[in-house]
C-alpha positions in Angstrom: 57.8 167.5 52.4 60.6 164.7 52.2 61.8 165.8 56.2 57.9 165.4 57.4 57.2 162.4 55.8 60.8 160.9 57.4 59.8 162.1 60.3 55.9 160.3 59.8 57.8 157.3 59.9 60.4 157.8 62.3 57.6 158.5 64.9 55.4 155.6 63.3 58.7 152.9 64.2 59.1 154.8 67.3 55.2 153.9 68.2 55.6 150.3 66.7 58.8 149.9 69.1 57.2 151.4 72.4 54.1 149.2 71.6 56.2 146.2 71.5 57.9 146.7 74.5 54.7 147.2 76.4 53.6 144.3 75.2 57.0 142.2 76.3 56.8 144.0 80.0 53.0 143.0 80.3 54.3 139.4 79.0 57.4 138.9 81.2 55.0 140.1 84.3 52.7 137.4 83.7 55.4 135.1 83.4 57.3 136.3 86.4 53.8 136.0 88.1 53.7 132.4 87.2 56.8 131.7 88.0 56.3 133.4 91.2 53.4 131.1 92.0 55.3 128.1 90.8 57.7 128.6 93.4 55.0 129.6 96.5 53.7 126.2 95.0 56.8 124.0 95.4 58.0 125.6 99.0 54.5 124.6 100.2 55.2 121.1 98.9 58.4 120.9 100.5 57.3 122.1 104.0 54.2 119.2 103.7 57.5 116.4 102.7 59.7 117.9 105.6 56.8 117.4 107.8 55.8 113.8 106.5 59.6 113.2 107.2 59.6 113.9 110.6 56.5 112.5 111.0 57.7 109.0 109.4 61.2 109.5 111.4 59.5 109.9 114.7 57.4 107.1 114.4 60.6 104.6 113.6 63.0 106.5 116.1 62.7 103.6 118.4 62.8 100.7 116.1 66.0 98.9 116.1 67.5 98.6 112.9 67.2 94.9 111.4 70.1 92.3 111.7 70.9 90.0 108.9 68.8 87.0 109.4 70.8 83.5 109.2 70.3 82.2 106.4 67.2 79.9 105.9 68.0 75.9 105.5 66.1 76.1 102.7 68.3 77.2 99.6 65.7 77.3 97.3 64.2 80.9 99.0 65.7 84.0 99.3 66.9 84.6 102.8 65.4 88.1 102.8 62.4 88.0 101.1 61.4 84.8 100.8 61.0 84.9 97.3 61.0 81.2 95.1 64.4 80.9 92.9 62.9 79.6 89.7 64.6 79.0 86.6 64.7 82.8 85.9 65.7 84.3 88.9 69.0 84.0 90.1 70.4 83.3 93.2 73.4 85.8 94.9 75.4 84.5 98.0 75.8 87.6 100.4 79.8 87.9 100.6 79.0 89.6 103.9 76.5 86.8 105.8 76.5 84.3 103.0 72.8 84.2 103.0 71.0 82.9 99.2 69.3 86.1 98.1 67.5 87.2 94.9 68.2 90.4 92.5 65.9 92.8 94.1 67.2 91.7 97.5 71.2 91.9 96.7 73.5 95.1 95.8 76.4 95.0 93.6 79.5 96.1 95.5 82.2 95.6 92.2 84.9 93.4 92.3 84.1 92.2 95.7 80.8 90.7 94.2 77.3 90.7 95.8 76.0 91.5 99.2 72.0 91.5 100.7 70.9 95.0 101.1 70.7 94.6 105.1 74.8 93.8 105.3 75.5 96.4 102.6 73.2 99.5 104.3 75.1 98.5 107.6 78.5 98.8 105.6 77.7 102.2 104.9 77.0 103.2 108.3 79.9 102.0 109.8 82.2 104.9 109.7 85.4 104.8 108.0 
């Protein structure tokens, strides 16, 4: 009597485990169907970007890249954006051109202080 009632429940866990494990497969499937569809998802989205890229790319091929403008007589504009300097925004000199220009308009380069983002994109073209 003691054997058949060990194995009752031996075959009882034994149900309990299998059912569990169906029930994780059936899971992770779904998941790994979501995940599948996540990714068809984001290569789509990519291939619509790459295209949009070219797309943009083509249409400024032939544009020449912009010079630094001289700075304007005018100190109290910025030489790139034309923005007023008030009392709270600040006013760089580009180490580069020495134009006035504001925040937005001027990149941090360290020690050597500020430049306009015009001279410091064409600073990192220039190869080295």
């Amino acid at each position: 009597a003691r054997a058949r009632q060990d194995g009752e429940r031996w075959a009882s866990a034994l149900q309990r485990a299998q059912r569990e494990v169906t029930e994780r497969e059936a899971t992770r499937g779904e998941e790994q169907a979501r995940q599948q569809q996540l990714i068809r998802d984001m290569k789509g989205r990519l291939l619509e970007l790459l295209r949009e890229k070219d797309a943009l790319w083509q249409k400024t091929e032939g544009i020449d890249p912009q010079m630094p403008s001289v700075a304007p007589r005018n100190l109290g504009l910025c030489a790139r954006c034309r923005k007023d300097f008030r009392l709270l925004s600040r006013r760089y000199s580009c180490r580069l051109c020495q134009g006035k220009v504001c925040h937005a308009c001027s990149v941090d380069v360290g020690k050597q202080g500020r430049c306009c983002l015009l001279c410091y994109q064409q600073r990192q073209q220039q190869p080295t």
